[in-house]
C-alpha positions, 0 to 999 in steps of 0.5 A: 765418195765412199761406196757403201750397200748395207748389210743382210738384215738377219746380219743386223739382228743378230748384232742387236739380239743383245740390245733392246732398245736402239738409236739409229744414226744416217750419213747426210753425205756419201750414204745418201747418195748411196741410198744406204744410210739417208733419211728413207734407209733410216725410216725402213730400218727403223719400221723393220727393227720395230717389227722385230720388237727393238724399241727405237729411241730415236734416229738423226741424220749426222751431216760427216759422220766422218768429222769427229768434231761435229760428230760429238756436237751433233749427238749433244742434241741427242744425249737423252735418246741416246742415253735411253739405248743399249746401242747405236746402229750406223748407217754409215761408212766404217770410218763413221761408225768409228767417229760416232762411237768416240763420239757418243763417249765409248757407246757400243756401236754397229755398223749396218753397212759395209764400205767397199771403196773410194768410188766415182758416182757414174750414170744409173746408180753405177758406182766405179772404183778410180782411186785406191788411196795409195798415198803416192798418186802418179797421175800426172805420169799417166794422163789422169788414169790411175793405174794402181786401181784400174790396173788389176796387177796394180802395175806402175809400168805398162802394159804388161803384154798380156792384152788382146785386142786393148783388153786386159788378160785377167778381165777380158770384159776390161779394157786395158788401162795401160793401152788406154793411158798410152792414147791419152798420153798420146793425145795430150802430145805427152809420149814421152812420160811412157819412157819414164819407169817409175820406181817400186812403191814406197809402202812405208807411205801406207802404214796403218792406221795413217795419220796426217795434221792439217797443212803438214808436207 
């Protein structure tokens, strides 16, 4: 799940103070859950764009806004509401503002929201952060915790010493994810994987922008 929250509106208006006429685009996957860019977000911005003398030409909720292909597909059906806008307000993550503007052929595009991370949808609308997308998971080394994320020293070898009482030195409200990969390791009766040192990280794996084909190893 990408975590998105929307921005400050007066950051909005002040991205459209050149565009009158505006078509607004909702995510149908992660923003609704986020409640950041589905069909009731989209209804309150475009009654608040309205009240700021923006004409809405028209608005759609796109099912991935992060699937290029069904992108440009989805926004055929809405060629000539688009066409009538200066700009598309996105209510979507980064990567779906990206999509809709190659996919709306280069229109000029606004993101309304802001992406913070790849997170874990927990009880009472709480948004966790659990992976950091680092393209070299070691998971299975460490109990299905990850400390890359969970670690704030991103430490591949632990504990670093600095706990006190199973809490972490830098977050004293955090428990201490290496002290906790050791008693799950130590209930899955896997000790043995805390005596292995994992080697420094092959950042040449997370080289921007990244690129992957379908099936490729």
């Amino acid at each position: 799940m990408i975590i998105t929250k929307q921005k400050d509106k007066k950051i909005i208006l002040d991205y459209l103070k050149q565009d009158k006429a505006v078509f607004i685009a909702g995510c149908a996957q992660c923003a609704v859950v986020c409640k950041t860019g589905g069909e009731e977000e989209i209804a309150g911005m475009k009654e608040f764009l309205q009240k700021h003398d923006k004409t809405v030409t028209g608005t759609c909720m796109v099912d991935v806004p992060c699937h290029l292909v069904k992108t440009k597909k989805m926004f055929q059906q809405h060629r000539a509401e688009i066409d009538k806008a200066d700009a598309i307000l996105v209510m979507a993550c980064g990567d779906g503002v990206q999509s809709i503007m190659e996919g709306t052929k280069g229109k000029k595009v606004h993101p309304a929201l802001d992406t913070l991370f790849l997170g874990e949808v927990a009880p009472g609308g709480v948004f966790l952060q659990k992976c950091s997308l680092c393209a070299e998971c070691v998971l299975d080394e460490t109990g299905g915790l990850c400390p890359v994320t969970l670690c704030p020293k991103g430490l591949l070898n632990g504990p670093c010493g600095g706990a006190k009482e199973k809490k972490c030195e830098v977050n004293k409200d955090t428990d201490c994810v290496w002290i906790k990969i050791y008693e799950r390791l130590d209930t899955l009766k896997q000790l043995d994987k805390m005596r292995k040192i994992q080697p420094a990280r092959d950042n040449s794996k997370r080289l921007s922008p990244g690129k992957h084909t379908l099936g490729e190893k």
